[in-house]
N, C-alpha and C positions, 0 to 999 in steps of 0.2 A: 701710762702705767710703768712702773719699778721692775728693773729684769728681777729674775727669781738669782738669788744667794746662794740657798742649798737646793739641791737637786735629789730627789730619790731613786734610784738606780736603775728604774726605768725610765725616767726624764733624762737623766746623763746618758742611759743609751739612745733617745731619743737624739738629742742634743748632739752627738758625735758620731752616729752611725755604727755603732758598736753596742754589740749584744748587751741586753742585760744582765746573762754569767760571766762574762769578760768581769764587768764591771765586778760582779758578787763575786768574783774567782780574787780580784785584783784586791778589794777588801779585806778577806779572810786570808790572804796573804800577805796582809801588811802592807803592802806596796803603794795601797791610798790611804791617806788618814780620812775617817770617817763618825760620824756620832750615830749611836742607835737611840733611833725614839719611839721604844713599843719592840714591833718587830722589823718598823723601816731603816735602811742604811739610808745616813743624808750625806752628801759631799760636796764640799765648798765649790762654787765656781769656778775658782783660781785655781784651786787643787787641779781639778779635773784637765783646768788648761795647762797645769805646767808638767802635769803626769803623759798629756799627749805632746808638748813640746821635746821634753827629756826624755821620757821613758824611765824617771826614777820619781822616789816619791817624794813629796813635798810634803812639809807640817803644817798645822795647821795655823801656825805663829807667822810663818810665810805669807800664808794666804790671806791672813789680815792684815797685809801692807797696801 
């Protein structure tokens, strides 16, 4: 089976050990780029990796390298 791409922001907290508001805190302040679909926030795999490598935010143009 295919890892998963986008992650919903309780699978990235799953994923990383870090809370779910972290995640929704780090969203609604720009700091991760994200897509809404509905009321879900999705965020790239890579995002998520380079947002815990740096501590800054990555685009999403990045992410799809």
């Amino acid at each position: 089976m295919a890892e998963k791409i986008m992650y919903t922001l309780q699978e990235a907290a799953e994923y990383t050990g870090l809370s779910y508001h972290f995640w929704r805190s780090a969203c609604l302040q720009g700091k991760v780029c994200y897509v809404r679909a509905g009321n879900r926030f999705l965020v790239h795999r890579k995002v998520i990796d380079g947002y815990l490598l740096t501590g800054e935010s990555i685009s999403n143009a990045v992410a799809r390298r």
